[in-house]
N, C-alpha and C positions, 0 to 999 in steps of 0.2 A: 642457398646461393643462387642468385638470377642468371640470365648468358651475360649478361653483359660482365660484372664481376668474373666471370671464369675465362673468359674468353682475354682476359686485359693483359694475358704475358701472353699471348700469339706476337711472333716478331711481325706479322705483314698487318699492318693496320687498315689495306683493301681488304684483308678474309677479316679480317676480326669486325669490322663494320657491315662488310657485306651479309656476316655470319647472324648479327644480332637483325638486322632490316629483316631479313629473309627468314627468321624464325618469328622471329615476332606479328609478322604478317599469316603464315602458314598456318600457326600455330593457332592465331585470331579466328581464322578463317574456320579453323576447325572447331575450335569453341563454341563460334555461331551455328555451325553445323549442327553440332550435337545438344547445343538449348535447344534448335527448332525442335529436333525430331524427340524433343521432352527427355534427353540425357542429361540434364543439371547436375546432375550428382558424378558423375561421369568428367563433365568438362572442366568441376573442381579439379579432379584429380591427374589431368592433362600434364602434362611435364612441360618443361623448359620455356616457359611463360615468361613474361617481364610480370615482374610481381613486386612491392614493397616489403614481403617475406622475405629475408634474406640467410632465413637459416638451411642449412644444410641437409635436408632430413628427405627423405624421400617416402613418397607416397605410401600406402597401405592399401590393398585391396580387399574390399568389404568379403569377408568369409562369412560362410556359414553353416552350421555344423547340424545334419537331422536329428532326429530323434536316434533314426539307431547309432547314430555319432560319427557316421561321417560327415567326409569333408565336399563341398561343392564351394568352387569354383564363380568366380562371378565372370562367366562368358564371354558380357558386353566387357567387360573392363580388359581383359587380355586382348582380343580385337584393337580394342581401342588402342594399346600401348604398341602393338602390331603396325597398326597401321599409323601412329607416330613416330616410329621406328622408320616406317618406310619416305615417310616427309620429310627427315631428317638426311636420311640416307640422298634424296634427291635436293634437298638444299646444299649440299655438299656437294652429289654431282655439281651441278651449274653453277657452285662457286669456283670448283675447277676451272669449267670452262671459259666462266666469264675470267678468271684470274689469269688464263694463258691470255685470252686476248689482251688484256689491257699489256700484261708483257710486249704483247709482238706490239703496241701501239706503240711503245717508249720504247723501246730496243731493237726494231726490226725483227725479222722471220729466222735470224735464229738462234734467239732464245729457244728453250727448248731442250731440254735433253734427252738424246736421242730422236730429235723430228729431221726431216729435213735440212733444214736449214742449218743447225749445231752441227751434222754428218755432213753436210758437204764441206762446211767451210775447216771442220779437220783433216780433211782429203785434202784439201788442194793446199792446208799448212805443211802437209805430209810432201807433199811432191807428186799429188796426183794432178795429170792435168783434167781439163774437160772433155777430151778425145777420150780419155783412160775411163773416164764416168761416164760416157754414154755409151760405152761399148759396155760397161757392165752391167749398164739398167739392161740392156737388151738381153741379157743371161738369168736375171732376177726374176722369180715368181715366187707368189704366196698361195697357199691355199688353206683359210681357215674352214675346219672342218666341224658342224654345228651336230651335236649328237644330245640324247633322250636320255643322258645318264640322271638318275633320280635324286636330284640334287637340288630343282628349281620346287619349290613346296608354295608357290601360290597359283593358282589355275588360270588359264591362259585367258580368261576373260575379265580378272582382276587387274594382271598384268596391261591389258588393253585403256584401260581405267587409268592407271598409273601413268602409261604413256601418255594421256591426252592429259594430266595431269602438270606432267614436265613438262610439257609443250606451251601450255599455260601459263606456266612460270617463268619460262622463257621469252616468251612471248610478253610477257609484263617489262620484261629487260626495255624493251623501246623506249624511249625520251620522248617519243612525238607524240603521244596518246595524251587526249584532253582529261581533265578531268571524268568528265563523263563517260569516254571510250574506256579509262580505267576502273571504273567502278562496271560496267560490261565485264571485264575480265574479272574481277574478283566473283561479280556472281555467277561466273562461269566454272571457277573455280571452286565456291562453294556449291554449284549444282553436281560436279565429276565429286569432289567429297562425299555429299549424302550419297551418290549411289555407291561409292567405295563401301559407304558402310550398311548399306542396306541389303550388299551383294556379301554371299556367304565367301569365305577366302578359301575354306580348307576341301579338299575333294573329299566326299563323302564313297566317292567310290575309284577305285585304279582306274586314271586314263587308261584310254587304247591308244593304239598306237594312231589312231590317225588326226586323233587330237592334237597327238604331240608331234604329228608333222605339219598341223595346221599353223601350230604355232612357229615349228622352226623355217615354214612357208613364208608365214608373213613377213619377216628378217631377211630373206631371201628377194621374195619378191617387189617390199614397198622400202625397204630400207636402205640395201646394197645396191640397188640402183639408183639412186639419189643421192651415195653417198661418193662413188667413183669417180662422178665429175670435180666435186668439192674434191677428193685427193688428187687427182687429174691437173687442176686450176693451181693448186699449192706448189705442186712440184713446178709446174712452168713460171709461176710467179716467183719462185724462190732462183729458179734458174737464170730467170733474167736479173733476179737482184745481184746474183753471182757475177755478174759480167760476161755471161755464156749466151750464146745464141740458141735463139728455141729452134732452130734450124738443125740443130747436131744433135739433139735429141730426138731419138726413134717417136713417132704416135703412137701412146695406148703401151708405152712401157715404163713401168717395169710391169709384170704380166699381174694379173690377181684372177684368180678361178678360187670356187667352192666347194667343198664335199658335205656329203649328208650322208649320217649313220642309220637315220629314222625308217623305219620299213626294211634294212638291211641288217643290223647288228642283233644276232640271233644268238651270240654267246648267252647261254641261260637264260634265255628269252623264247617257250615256250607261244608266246602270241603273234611271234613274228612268222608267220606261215608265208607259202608261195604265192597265194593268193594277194595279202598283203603288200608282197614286193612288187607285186604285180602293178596294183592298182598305185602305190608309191612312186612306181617309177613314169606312169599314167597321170599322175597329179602335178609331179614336180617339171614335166613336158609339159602339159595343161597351162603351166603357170610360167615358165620361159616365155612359151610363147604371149602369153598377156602381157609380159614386162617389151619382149619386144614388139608388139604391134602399139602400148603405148606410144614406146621411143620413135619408134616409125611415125604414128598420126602426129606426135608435136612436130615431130623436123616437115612433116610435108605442111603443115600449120605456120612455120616459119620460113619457108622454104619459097615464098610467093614471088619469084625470079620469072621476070615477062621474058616472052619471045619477041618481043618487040621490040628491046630498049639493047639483047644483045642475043648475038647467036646463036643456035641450037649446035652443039658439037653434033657432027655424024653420029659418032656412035650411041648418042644416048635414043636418038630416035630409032635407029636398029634395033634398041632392047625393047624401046616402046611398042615398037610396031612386030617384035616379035612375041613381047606378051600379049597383045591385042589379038594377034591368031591361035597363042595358044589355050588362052583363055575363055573365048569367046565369047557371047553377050557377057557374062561379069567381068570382061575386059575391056569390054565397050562401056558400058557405063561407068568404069574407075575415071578412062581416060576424058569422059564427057564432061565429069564433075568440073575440071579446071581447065578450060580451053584456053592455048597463047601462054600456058605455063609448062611446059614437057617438066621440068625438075617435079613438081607437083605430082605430074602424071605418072612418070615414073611411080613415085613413092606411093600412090595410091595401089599402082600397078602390085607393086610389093607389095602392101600391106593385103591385098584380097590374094595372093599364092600364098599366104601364112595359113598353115591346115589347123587354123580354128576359126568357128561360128562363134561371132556374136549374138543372143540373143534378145529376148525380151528383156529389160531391166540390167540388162548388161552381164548376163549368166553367159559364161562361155562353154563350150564343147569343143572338143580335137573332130578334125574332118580329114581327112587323108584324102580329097576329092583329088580325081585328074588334073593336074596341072599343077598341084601345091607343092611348093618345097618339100623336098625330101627331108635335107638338113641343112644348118645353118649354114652352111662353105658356099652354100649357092646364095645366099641373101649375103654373107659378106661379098662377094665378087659383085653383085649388082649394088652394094654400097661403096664398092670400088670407083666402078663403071659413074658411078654419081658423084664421088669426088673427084676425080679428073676430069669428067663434063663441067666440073665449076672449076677448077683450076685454070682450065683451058681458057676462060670467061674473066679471068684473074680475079674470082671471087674464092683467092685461095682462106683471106679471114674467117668466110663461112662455114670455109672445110673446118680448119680448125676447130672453132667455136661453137659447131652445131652439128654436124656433120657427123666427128670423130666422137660425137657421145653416144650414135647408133653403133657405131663400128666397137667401140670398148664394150658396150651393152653385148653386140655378138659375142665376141672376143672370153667374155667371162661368164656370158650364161647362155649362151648358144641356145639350143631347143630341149636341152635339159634341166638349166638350173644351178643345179646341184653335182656333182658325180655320186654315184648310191655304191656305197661299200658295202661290200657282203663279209659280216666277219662270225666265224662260226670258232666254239673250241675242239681242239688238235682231237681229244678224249673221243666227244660228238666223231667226228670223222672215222675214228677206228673202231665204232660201233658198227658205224655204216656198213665198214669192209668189210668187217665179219659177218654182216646179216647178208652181203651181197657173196660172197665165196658159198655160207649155207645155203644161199637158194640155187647157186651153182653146182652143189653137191661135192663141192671141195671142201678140205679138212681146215678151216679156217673160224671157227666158232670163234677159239681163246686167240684169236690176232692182238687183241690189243695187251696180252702180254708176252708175246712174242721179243725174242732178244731184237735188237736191232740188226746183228748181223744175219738174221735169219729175215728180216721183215726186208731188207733191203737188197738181199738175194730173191724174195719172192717180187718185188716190188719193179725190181730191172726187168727182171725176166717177162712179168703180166705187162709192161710198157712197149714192147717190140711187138705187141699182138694189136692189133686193130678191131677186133671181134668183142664187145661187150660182153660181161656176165648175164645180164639179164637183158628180158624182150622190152622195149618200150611202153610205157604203162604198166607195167608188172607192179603189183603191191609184194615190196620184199621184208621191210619192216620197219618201225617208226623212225628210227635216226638216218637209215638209207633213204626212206619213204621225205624224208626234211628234206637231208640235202638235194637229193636229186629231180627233185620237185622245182626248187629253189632256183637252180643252174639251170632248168628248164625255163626256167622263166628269164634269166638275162639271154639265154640262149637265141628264145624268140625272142627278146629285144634288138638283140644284137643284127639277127637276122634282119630286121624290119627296118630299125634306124641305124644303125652302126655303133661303132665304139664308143662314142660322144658321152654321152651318160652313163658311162659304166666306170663304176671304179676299178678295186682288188677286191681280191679276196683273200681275205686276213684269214692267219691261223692263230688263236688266241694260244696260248701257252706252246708254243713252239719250241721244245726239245730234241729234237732232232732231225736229220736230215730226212728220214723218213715221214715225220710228219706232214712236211711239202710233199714230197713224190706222192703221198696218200693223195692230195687234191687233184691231181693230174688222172688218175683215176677213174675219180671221179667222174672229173669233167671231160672226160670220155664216153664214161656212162649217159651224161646227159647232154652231148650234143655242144659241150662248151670246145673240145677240139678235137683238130681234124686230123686226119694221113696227109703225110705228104711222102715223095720218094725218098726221104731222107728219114722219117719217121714223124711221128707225132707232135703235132704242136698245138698249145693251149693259148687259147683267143682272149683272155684275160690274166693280168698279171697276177701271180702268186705272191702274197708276203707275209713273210713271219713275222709276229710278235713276241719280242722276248721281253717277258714281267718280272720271274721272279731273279734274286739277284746269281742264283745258280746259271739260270738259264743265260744272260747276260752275261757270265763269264765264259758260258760257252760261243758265242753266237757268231764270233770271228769265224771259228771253224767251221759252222754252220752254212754261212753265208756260201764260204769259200769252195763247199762241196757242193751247193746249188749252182752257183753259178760256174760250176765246171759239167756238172750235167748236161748231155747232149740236150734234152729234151728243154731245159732251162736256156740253152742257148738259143737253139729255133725258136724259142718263144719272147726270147726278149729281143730277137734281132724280127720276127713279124709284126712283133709291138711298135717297133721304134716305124717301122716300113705305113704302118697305117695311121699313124701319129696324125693328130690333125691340125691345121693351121696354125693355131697359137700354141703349141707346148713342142714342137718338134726341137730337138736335141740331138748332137753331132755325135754322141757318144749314146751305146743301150742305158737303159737307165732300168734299176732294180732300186724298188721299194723295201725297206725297212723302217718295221714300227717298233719302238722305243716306251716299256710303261714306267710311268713312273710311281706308280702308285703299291701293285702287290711288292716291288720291291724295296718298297717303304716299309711295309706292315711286315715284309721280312727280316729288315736288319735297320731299321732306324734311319734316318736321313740322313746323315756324312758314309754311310755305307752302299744308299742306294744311289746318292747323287755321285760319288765317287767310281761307282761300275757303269753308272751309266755314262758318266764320259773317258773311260776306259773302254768301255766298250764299243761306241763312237769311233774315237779314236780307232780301234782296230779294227773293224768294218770296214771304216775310210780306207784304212790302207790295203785293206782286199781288194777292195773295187777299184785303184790306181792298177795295182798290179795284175787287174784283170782286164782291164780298160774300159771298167764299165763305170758309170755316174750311178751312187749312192743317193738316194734319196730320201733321208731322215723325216718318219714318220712321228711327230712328239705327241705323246699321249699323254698331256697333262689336264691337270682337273682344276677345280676350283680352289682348292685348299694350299698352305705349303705341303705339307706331307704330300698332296696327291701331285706333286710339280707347280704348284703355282707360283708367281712372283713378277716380279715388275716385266716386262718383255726385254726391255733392252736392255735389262740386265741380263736376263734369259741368254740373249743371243751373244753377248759380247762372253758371258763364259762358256759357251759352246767348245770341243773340245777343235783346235787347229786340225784344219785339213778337213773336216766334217762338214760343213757346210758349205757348197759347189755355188749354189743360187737356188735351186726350189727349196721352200720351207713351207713344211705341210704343218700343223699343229690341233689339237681338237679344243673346241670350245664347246663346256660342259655346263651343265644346268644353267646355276642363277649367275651363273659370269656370261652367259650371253645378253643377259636382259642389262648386264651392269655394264658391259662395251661393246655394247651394240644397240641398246634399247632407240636413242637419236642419229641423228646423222652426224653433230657434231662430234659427239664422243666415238661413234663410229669412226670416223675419219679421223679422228686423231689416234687411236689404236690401229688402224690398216697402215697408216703412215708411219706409223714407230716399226712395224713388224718388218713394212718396205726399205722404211730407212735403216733399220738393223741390218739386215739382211745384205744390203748393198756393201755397207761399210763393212763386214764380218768377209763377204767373198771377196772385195779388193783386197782386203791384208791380207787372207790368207794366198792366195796369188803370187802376191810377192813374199810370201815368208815372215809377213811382219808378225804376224798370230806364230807360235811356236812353244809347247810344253814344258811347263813351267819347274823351273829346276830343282824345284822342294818336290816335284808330283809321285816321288818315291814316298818321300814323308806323310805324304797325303794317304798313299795307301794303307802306312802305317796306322792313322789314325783311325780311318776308315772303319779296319777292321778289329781293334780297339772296342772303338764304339761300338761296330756292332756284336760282339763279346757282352757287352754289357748290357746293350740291347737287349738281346735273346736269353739272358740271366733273369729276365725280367720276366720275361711272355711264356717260357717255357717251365717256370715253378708252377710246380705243384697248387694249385687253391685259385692260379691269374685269372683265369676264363671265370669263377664266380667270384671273385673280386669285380671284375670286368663287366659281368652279369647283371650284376646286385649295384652295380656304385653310378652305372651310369644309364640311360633310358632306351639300350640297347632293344629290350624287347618292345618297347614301344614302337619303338622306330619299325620295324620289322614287319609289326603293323601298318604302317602307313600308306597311303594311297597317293604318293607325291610322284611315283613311276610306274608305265605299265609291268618293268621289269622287275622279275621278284629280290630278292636281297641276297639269296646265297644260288648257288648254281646248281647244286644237287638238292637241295633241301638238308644236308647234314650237319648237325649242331659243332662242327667242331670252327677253331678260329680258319684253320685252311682255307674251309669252303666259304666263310663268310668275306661276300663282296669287299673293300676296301672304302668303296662311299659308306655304306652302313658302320663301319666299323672306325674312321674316322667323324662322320657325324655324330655318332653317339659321344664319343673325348668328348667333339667341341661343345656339344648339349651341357655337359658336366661341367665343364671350364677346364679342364684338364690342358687340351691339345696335344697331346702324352706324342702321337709320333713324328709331331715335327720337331723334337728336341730332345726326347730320352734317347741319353748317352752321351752326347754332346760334354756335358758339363764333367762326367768324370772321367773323362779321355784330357781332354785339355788338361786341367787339374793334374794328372798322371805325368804328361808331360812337363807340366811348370816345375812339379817338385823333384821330378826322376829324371830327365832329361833336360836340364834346361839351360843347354845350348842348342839344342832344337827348337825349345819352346822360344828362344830368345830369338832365331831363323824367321819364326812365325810371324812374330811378332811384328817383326824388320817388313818381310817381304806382304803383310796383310793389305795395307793400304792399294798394292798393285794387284794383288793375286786375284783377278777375277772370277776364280771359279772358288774358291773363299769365302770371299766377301761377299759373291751373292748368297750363298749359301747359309752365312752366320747373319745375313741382313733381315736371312727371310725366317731365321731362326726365332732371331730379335722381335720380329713382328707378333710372333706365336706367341712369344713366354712373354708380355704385355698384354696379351689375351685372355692370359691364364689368370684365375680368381680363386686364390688357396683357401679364402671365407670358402667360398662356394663350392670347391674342392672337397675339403672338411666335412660340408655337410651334404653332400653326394656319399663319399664314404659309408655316413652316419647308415647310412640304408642298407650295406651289408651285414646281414645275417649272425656270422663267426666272426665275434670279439676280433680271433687271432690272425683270423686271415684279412681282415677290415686293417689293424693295427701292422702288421707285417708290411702289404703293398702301399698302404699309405705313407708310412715311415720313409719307405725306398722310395717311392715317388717326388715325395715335400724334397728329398735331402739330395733329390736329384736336378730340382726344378732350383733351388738357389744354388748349388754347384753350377748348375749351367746358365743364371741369370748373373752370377760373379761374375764367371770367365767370360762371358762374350761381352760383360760392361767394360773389365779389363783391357779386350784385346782393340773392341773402338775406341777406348781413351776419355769416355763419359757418360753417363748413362743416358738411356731413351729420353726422358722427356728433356732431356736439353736437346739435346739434337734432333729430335724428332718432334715437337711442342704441339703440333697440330695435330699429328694423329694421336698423340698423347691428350688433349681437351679432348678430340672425339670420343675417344673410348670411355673416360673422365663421366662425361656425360651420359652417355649408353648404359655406362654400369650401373650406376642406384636403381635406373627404374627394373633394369634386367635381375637385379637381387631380387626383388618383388616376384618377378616371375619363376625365377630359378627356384623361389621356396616353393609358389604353388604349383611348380611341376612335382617337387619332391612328395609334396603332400600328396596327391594325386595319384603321383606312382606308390606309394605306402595305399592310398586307398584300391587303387586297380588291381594291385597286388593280392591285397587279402581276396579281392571281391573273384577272382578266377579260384583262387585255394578253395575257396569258400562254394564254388558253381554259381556262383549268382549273376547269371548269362546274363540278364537286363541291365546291371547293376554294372559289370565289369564293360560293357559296351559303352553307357552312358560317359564314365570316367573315361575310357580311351579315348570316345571323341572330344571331351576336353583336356586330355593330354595331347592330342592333336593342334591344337590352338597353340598352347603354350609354345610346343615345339617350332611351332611358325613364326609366333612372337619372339622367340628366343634368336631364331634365325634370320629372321629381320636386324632382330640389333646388334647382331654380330656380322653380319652382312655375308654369311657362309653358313655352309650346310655341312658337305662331306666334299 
């Protein structure tokens, strides 16, 4: 079957045309490619072609089996379907994109669900006015936070490849290109092709870490600044379509700042040393500062306002003529360059106190010379000082329009960038203690099995002392020797530039209250806090993480006994005192992180997404009744199992009263490259997350958000399911079912993150990571934990309860935290391929234990593809039609693949039993490929 025939029951006949143009073209392109470079054989077998073939059959990849009778792989040809996969994947993007535009051209700005424009104009149907909405942008901030989880499996110079690739294709979008300027672009197009494929995809070795901040650099520094005016521009245009004056609306709100895990996130991450955070936090300043001495050179490049034609306000020549002395001869010659222009001058003025050298070929270096800005609060004030000198001049449009895009540019990456979290596990910390008490000569070896009431009697008691365990520089022992190393290093950051660039410090599995007071400790030890006459205070905020779904039903209490802590109060009341221009806050504000992922792998999806807004929920109401602002940290991942899902569906089921206005969330591997790789797709996901975020703290404000009156029944089912969950993971033979059926150990293998896959090295499911352990499912077609259980909870209630179920049923269409929940379910088990399923199985070992979890698995997977078709009232491909072709398409050629990963892992397999070190290498790196392949066309990893 050709695109065009598969594509003809798509209800939008703009994607169904635009779908077959834009494959058939890519598709061409790539064809040509692969003749030139003498792959003929290859470009036969190319997929989703306009062909007069009309049969249904998918391709065969040329096998070939040696003499001693294995199996190899044809290389080129997995590549190839890889990086078809990935042309597909981007013909999709920018049909997106170009499909919203043509919306907003027939419907106006808001269209849209969840943008802008759809989110105000429910507000003010609501009864909100425009006074009520600009006071609440001015409470709003985002902070996506871009992290090194090993999730993205193509290397950052492919990825680079790809971008100029979509740019291309977007770029073709134009109508005004002649003939000729268009046949330019396609061979530009086929030129980024041949080197896509000329360029190897897979890492033949684990990135370092600085790879992988080069990469989450470049998103940082060449994308998010590009993309802030484009959201900037929307909001004011959408504002005035409202009928609202841009007058009532704050500049440069609602807020948006970044975080970066990269060179900080040490939980089981041996190569993240202090060195490393060092020079991380040295690179991501480095690169602030480029982003803004750009912004700066274009505004004094647009900024050419004569002294001639209108007056110099006093004060701007006072800054001039005091940089001119403080500066001296490189203050003389800024001011020389543009004589009869002071705006000019000024900003030249600026951009030579910015403490970096340009060099030769435009390498830059940090210079901390006399006179240079400390930190960004002084270069915003002097873009103050510059928009009021044009205001004064009634050249306030300029302000606006050119002006306020340096000032947002401060505002969100200051001279940092990024903020660098430092997050370490709870376990790591209580090593430390004990190595730090042994070099003390105190009785503290076994601390980390210490009862809590004894840990936090010894814990009060060492906090009232101001006197260190050890001498400074003292080698006490590896996990002490980490931390304290570490803390040393923001230490002296802190010392030098200030708070700016510093995040928290996270404690990964955070079980008790003791586990925070251990960090305090610490950061004592290393210089992170001080005495004061009231006692101890720590210069960076503390936050726990609660993962698994144990720890999550504790964490209300948790909270409650931290923020009653003296030491936790001086600390969040010094926090809020040094707060810096854009994020200050009338209320202290404590961080809490939220995972969403080991509490998946614990009890199944309706048990972990149901604690986690249980949990929420009771947090929120600690920090009311404390007076402090909670600030939900969301650690979600790329996957559904790992929290993934639409955003604004995200946020509208957020649990009432949870969400104040800051909304932190982390963006993991290949979901940054999928919404963020453009500016546009950029901007339309900042904008969902702003707009979300807006509309979710006005209702809750007034009480319109309020816990849902089944949310009792919810817990019922919750736990239910996860009962059947854990029926499942915790028999006897799962782990080599689990082992044997899916390409776990491969994976394990892989060089797609510097971070290893389990945290201690120990074979059990505990210790194994949650990415590894949901990529492997999705490798297999399984997607086993975004929906086992689901299906025979429901069921239980339809037959055994059902005037409950009938409740459900009623209140589904409203129930938001439901429906996203079964929406994202729906997405998974559409995913799943029982063919492929089946013959994953095939590869375990034990008849009985192969026939046992599969039986349970299959009988779980239509149980819960019934109920959830039940409960929406139609199945997926009616309602869903598009992603429904997409996958449609994806599958046949991904069967191809899925056999010869099988094969492969049968050959790998033997070839390790067997030692045959050359042999079992050669197979893994083409089970590497596949894995990449596979992950392309499913467009997720882990």
């Amino acid at each position: 079957m050709n695109i065009k025939s598969e594509l003809t029951t798509q209800s939008s006949k703009f994607q169904t045309t635009k779908f077959q143009d834009d494959a058939s073209f890519i598709f061409a392109c790539f064809r040509e490619v692969l003749c030139e470079v003498g792959e003929t054989a290859l470009a036969g077998l190319l997929p989703w072609q306009e062909s007069d073939n009309d049969a249904d059959t998918s391709p065969i990849a040329p096998i070939t089996h040696t003499a001693g009778g294995t199996f190899e792989i044809s290389e080129r040809m997995a590549r190839m379907y890889s990086i078809a996969f990935q042309l597909l994947n981007m013909i999709e993007e920018n049909i997106t994109v170009q499909y919203r535009r043509q919306q907003e051209n027939q419907h106006g700005l808001a269209q849209g669900r969840g943008l802008w424009g759809n989110v105000l104009k429910r507000l003010v149907e609501d009864g909100f006015t425009e006074q009520d909405i600009a006071e609440a942008l001015s409470n709003v901030r985002i902070e996506p936070v871009l992290t090194a989880h090993p999730t993205e499996a193509k290397r950052a110079t492919v990825l680079q490849h790809y971008r100029e690739l979509y740019l291309l294709l977007v770029k073709r979008e134009n109508q005004m290109w002649t003939p000729f300027e268009r046949e330019m672009i396609r061979e530009d197009i086929n030129s980024t092709l041949e080197r896509i494929w000329r360029t190897g995809e897979i890492y033949l070795e684990k990135p370092d870490v600085r790879s992988e901040l080069r990469n989450m650099i470049h998103y940082l520094q060449n994308i998010f600044p590009e993309t802030l005016p484009v959201v900037d521009s929307r909001l004011r245009e959408i504002w005035r379509g409202m009928g609202f004056s841009t007058s009532t609306i704050p500049q440069n709100t609602p807020a948006i700042s970044f975080g970066n895990w990269v060179g900080g996130d040490r939980d089981g991450h041996p190569f993240v040393t202090a060195e490393v955070t060092r020079q991380t936090l040295q690179d991501l300043r480095l690169a602030a500062l480029v982003v803004q001495r750009r912004r700066l050179t274009d505004l004094a490049s647009k900024l050419s306002v004569s002294a001639r034609l209108q007056p110099t306000p006093p004060v701007l020549m006072e800054r001039i003529d005091e940089y001119i002395e403080l500066l001296g001869e490189r203050g003389q010659t800024a001011v020389e360059r543009n004589p009869e222009e002071p705006w000019r001058q000024l900003l030249n003025l600026m951009v030579t106190r910015l403490p970096v050298d340009v060099m030769r070929d435009h390498a830059t270096q940090l210079n901390d010379r006399e006179g240079s800005y400390r930190d960004a609060w002084e270069l915003y004030k002097d873009l103050e000082i510059l928009s009021h000198s044009l205001e004064n001049i009634g050249a306030g449009k300029l302000v606006e329009l050119e002006v306020q895009k340096a000032v947002r540019s401060v505002q969100s990456f200051g001279f940092h960038l990024a903020v660098l979290d430092v997050r370490q596990n709870s376990a790591f910390h209580d090593n430390a203690i004990a190595q730090l008490l042994v070099m003390a000569g105190m009785d503290g070896a076994d601390f980390p099995t210490w009862s809590e009431e004894r840990r936090l009697l010894f814990l009060n008691k060492e906090l009232l002392s101001p006197r260190p365990f050890a001498l400074s520089g003292a080698r006490i022992g590896k996990e002490a020797d980490a931390v304290l190393d570490a803390y040393g290093v923001l230490a002296e950051h802190y010392n030098r530039y200030g708070a700016a660039g510093l995040g928290s410090l996270i404690v990964s599995m955070t079980r008790s209250l003791s586990d925070l007071l251990v960090v305090y400790v610490l950061a004592r030890e290393a210089g992170l806090a001080f005495n004061t006459p009231e006692g101890l205070v720590c210069k960076l905020p503390i936050v726990p993480l609660f993962e698994t779904i144990d720890d999550l039903q504790g964490s209300a209490a948790i909270v409650r006994s931290f923020l009653e802590h003296p030491i936790t109060q001086r600390s969040v009341a010094h926090i809020q005192n040094v707060q810096t221009y854009l994020h200050h806050r009338k209320l202290p504000e404590q961080q809490v992180m939220v995972g969403y992922s080991d509490s998946n792998k614990d009890g199944g999806i309706l048990a972990s997404q149901w604690n986690l807004y249980r949990a929420q929920r009771a947090v929120a109401d600690v920090g009311r009744e404390k007076k402090t602002e909670i600030r939900f940290f969301h650690g979600r991942g790329g996957t559904v199992s790992r929290g993934a899902g639409p955003t604004h569906s995200f946020i509208e089921s957020l649990a009432p009263g949870s969400l104040t206005g800051d909304f932190r969330q982390t963006e993991q591997g290949e979901t940054i490259a999928q919404k963020y790789a453009n500016v546009p797709t950029a901007a339309y996901n900042l904008e969902v997350q702003l707009a979300g975020v807006t509309d979710a703290v006005m209702r809750n404000a007034r009480g319109m958000k309020r816990p849902h009156p089944l949310d009792g029944l919810f817990g019922e089912i919750a736990d239910q399911s996860r009962t059947t969950y854990e029926a499942l993971i915790q028999t006897d033979g799962f782990m080599t079912f689990y082992g044997q059926a899916t390409p776990i150990d491969a994976l394990e293998q892989s060089r797609i993150g510097s971070r290893p896959s389990r945290r201690t090295g120990s074979r059990s499911l505990a210790d194994l990571r949650a990415i590894p352990w949901v990529f492997a499912w999705n490798q297999a077609r399984y997607f086993l934990p975004s929906w086992y259980g689901v299906g025979s909870t429901l069921e239980s209630f339809m037959n055994e309860r059902p005037s409950d179920f009938q409740a459900i049923q009623e209140a589904f269409p409203t129930w938001s935290l439901l429906h996203y929940i079964l929406t994202n379910v729906e997405t998974s088990l559409v995913s799943v391929n029982t063919d492929v399923m089946r013959d994953y199985a095939g590869l375990v070992e034990d008849e009985s234990i192969r026939e046992r979890f599969f039986t349970k698995i299959h009988g779980e997977y239509e149980r819960t593809t019934r109920m959830v078709s039940l409960l929406f009232g139609a199945s997926f491909r009616e309602r869903r039609p598009r992603l429904s072709i997409s996958l449609h398409l994806r599958d046949r050629t991904l069967s191809v693949l899925h056999h010869q990963q099988m094969l492969l892992l049968k050959q790998w397999r033997r070839e390790q039993a067997e030692d045959n070190t050359d042999g079992a290498q050669r197979s893994l790196m083409q089970l590497f490929i596949t894995i990449n392949a596979i992950a392309s066309g499913l467009r997720n990893t882990g």
